[in-house]
Backbone as CSV, one residue per row, in Angstrom:
resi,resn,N_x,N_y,N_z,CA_x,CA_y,CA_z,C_x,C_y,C_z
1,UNK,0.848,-1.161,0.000,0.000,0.000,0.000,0.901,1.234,0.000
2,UNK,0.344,2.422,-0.888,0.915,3.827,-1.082,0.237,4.520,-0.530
3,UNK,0.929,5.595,0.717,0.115,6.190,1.214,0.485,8.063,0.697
4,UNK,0.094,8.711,-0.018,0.709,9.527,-0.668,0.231,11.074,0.063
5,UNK,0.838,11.673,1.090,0.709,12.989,1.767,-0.835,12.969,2.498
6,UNK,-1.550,12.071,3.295,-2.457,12.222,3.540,-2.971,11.386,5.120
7,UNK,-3.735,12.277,6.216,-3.661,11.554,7.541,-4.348,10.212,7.086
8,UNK,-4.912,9.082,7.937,-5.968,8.224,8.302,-7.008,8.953,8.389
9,UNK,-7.568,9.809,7.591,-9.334,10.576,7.712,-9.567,10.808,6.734
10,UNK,-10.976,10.205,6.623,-11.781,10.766,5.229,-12.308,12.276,6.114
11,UNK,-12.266,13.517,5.328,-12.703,14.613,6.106,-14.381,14.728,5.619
12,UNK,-14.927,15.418,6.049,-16.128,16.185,5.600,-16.030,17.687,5.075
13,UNK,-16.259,17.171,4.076,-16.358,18.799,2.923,-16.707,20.288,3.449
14,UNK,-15.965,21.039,4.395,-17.473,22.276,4.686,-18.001,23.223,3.684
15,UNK,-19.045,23.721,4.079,-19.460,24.828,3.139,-18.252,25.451,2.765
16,UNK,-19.019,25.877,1.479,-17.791,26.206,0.432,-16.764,25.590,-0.025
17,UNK,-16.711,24.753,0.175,-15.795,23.530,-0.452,-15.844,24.053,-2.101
18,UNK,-16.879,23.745,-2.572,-17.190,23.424,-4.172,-16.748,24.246,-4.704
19,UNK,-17.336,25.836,-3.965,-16.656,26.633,-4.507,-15.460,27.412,-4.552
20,UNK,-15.002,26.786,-3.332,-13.390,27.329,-3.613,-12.604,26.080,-4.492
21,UNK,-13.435,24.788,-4.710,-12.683,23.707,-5.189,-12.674,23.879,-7.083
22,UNK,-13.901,24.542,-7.478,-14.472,25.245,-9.128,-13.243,26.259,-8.979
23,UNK,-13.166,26.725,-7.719,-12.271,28.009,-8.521,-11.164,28.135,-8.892
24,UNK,-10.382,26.893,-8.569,-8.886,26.806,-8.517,-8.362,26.560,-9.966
25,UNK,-7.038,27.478,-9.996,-6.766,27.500,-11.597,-6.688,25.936,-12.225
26,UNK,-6.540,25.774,-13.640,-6.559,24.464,-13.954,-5.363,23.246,-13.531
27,UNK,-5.325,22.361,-13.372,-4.484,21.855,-12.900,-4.046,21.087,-14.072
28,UNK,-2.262,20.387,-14.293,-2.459,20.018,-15.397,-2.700,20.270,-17.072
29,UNK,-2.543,21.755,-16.717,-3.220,22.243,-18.186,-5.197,22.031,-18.968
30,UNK,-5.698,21.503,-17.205,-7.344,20.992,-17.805,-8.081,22.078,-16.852
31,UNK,-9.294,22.950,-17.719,-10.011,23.228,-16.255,-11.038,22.344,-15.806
32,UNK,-11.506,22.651,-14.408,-11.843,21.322,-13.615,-13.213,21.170,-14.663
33,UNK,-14.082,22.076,-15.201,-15.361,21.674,-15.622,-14.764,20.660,-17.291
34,UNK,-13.661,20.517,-17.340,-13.397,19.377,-18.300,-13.104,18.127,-18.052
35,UNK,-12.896,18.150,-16.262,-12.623,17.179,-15.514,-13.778,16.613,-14.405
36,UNK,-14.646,17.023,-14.113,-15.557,17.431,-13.107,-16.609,17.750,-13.857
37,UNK,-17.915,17.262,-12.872,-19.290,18.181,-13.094,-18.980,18.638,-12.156
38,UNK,-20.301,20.069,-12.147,-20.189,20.703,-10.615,-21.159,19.854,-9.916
39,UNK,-22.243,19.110,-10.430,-22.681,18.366,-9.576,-22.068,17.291,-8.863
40,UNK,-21.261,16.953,-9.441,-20.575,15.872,-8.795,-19.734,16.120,-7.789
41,UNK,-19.086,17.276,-7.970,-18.685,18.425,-6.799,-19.471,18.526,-5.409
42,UNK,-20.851,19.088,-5.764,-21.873,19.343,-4.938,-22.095,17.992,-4.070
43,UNK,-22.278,16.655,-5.225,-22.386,15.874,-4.188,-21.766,14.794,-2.869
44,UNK,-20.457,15.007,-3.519,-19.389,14.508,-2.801,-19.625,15.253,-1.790
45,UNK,-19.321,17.091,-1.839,-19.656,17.385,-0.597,-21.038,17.585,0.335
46,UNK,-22.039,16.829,-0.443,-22.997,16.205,0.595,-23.033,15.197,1.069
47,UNK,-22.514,14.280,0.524,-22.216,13.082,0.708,-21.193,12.564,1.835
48,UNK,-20.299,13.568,1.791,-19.114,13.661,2.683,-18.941,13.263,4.009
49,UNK,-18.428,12.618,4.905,-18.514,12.589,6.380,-17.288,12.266,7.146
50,UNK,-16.531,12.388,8.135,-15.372,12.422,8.640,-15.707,11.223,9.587
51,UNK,-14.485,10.461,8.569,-14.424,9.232,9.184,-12.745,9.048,9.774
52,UNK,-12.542,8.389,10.660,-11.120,8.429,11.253,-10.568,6.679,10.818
53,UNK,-9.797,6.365,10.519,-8.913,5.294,10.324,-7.839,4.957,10.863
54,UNK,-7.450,5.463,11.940,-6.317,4.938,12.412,-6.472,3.437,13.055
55,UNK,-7.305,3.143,13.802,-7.485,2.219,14.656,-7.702,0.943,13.476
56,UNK,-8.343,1.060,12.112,-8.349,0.110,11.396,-6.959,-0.465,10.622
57,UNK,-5.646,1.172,10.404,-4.738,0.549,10.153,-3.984,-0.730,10.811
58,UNK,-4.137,-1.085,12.079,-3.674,-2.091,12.777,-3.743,-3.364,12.245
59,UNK,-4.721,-3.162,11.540,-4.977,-4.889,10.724,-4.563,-5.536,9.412
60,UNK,-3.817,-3.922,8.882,-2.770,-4.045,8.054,-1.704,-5.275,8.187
61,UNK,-1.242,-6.110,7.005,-0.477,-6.985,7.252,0.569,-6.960,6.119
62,UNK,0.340,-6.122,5.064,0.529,-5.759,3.640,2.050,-4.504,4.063
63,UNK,3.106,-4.694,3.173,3.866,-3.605,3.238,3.394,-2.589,3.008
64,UNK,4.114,-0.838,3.669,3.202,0.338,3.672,4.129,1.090,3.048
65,UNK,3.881,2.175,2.075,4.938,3.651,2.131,4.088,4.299,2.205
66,UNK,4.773,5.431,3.236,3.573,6.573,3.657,4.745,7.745,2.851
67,UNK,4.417,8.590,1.818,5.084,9.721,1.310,4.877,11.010,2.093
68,UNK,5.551,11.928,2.715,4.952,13.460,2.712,5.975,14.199,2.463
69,UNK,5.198,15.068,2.300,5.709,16.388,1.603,5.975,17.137,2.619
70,UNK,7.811,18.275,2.502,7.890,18.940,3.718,7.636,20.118,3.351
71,UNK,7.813,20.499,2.343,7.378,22.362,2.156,6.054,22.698,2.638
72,UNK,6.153,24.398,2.478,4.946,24.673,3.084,3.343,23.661,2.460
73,UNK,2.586,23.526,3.300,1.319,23.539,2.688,1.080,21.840,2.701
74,UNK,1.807,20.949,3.302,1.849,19.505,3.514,0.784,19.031,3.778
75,UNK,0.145,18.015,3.458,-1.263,17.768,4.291,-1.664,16.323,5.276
76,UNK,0.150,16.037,5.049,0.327,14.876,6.439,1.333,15.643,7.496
77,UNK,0.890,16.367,8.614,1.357,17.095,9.542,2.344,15.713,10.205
78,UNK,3.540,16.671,11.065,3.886,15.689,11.774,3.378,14.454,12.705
79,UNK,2.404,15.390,13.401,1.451,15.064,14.350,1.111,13.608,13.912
80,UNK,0.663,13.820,12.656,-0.332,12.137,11.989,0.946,11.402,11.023
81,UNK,2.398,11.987,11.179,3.307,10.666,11.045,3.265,9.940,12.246
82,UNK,3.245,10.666,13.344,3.930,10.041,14.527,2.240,8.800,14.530
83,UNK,1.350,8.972,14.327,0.262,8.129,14.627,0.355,7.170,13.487
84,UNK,0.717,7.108,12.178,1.013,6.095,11.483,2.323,5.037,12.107
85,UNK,3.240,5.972,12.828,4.182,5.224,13.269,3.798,4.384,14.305
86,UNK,2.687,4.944,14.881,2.104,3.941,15.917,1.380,2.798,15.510
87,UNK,0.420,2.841,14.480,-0.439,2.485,14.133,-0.154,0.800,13.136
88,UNK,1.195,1.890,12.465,2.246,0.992,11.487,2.874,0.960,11.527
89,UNK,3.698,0.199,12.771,5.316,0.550,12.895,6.102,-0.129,12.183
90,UNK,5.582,-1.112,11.018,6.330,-1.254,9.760,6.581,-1.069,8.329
91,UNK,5.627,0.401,9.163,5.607,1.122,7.450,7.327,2.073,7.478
92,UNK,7.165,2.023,5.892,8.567,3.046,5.479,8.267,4.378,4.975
93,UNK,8.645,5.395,6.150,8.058,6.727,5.543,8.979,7.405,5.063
94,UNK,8.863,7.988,4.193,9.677,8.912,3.275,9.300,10.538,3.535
95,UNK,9.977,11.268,3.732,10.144,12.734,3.470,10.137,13.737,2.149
96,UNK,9.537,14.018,1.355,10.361,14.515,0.059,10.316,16.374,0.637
97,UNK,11.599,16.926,0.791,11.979,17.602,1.426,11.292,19.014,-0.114
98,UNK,11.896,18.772,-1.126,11.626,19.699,-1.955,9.853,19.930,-2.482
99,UNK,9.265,18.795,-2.066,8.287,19.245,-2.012,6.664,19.618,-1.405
100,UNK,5.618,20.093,-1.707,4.413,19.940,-0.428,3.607,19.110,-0.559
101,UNK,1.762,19.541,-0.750,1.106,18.326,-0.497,1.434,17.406,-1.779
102,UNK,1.612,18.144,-3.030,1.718,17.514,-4.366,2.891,17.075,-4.456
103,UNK,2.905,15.955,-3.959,4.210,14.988,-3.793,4.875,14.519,-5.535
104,UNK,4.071,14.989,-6.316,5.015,14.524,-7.690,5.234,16.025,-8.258
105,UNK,5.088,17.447,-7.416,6.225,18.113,-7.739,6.763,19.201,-7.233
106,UNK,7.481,19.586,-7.358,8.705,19.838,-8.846,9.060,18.917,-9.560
107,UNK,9.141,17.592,-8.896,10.276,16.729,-9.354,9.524,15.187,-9.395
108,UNK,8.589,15.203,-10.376,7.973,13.545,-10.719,9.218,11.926,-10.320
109,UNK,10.101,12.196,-10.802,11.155,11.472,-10.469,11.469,10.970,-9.335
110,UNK,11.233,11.695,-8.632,11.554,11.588,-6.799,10.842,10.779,-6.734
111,UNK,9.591,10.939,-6.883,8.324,9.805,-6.523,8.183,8.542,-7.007
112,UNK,8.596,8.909,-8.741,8.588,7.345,-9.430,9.978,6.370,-8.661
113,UNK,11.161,7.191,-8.745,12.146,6.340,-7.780,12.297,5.581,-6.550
114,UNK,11.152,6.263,-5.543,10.858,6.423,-4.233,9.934,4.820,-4.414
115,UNK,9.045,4.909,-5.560,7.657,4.328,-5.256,7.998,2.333,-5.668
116,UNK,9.495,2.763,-6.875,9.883,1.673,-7.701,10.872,1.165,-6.728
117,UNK,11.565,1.712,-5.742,12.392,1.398,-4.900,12.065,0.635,-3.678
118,UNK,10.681,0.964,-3.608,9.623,-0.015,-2.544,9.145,-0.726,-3.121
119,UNK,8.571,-0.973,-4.150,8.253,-1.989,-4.982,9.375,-2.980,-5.234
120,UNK,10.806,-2.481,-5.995,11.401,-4.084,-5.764,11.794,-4.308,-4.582
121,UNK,12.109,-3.628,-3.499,12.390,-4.178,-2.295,11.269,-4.961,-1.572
122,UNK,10.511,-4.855,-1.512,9.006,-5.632,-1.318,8.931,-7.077,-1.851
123,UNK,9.122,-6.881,-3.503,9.118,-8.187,-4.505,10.645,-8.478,-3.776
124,UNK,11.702,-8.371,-3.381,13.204,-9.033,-3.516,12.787,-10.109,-2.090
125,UNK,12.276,-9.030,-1.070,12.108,-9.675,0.429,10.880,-9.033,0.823
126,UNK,9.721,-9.731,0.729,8.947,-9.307,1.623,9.121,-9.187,2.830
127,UNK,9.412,-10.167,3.821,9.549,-10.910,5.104,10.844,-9.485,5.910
128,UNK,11.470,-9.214,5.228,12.472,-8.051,5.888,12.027,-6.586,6.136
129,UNK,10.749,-6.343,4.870,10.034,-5.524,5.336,9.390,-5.205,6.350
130,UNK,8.374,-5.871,6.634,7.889,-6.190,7.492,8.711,-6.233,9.095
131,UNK,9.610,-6.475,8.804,10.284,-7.240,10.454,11.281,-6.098,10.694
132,UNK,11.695,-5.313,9.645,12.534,-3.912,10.067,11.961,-2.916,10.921
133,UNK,11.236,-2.634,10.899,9.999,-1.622,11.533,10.268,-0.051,11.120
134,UNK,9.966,0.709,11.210,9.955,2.097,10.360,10.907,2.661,10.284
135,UNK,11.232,2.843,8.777,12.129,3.453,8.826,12.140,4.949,8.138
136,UNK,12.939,5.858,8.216,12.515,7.351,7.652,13.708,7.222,6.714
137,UNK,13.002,7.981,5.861,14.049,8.848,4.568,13.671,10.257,4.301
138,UNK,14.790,10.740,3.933,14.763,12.121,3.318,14.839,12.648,2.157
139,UNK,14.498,12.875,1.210,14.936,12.708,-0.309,15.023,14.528,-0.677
């Protein structure tokens, strides 16, 4: 499992969500109404509800990378590494120092390296994963 800049919580949308979420320049070179309805917007954030997951990560048995981003604007605070570390103390968390919540940039590379580097280490030894217990990187 990839856990890419994000706590254990599904959040709940608040008012104004949609519309500060319509307003944001295009991402990608697409604007969102080429990507998006606004209804579908609307209904996610009715639909929405804040659910917490930590207590279910425990039953994890599967290797983990948890990615975050350190520049400003991150959206896995320290606070909710230290609770993955609890939660998963054999996950491998990574740092990417150059960048924030959008962990593929500046630098897409970082991530594909990061992501392919847990992947064959996983496929080479599962069993070492697992039994190392967390370890941090900095990239």
């Amino acid at each position: 499992m990839i856990i890419g800049d994000y706590p254990a919580v599904h959040t709940q949308l608040p008012a104004g969500w949609v519309e500060f979420f319509a307003s944001l320049p295009p991402w990608r070179g697409k604007k969102l109404s080429d990507r998006m309805k606004l209804s579908a917007l609307h209904a996610l954030q009715q639909e929405s509800a804040k659910v917490e997951l930590w207590n279910d990560l425990t039953r994890l048995t599967c290797p983990v990378l948890i990615i975050r981003g350190v520049k400003p604007h991150p959206g896995l605070s320290l606070e909710a590494v230290e609770q993955y570390k609890l939660s998963l103390p054999q996950a491998n968390i990574v740092a990417f120092d150059q960048h924030d919540h959008n962990i593929f940039e500046p630098d897409v590379d970082v991530f594909v390296r990061t992501v392919d580097s847990f992947l064959k280490e996983m496929k080479q030894n599962h069993q070492s994963i697992i039994k190392k217990g967390v370890r941090t990187w900095t990239i």
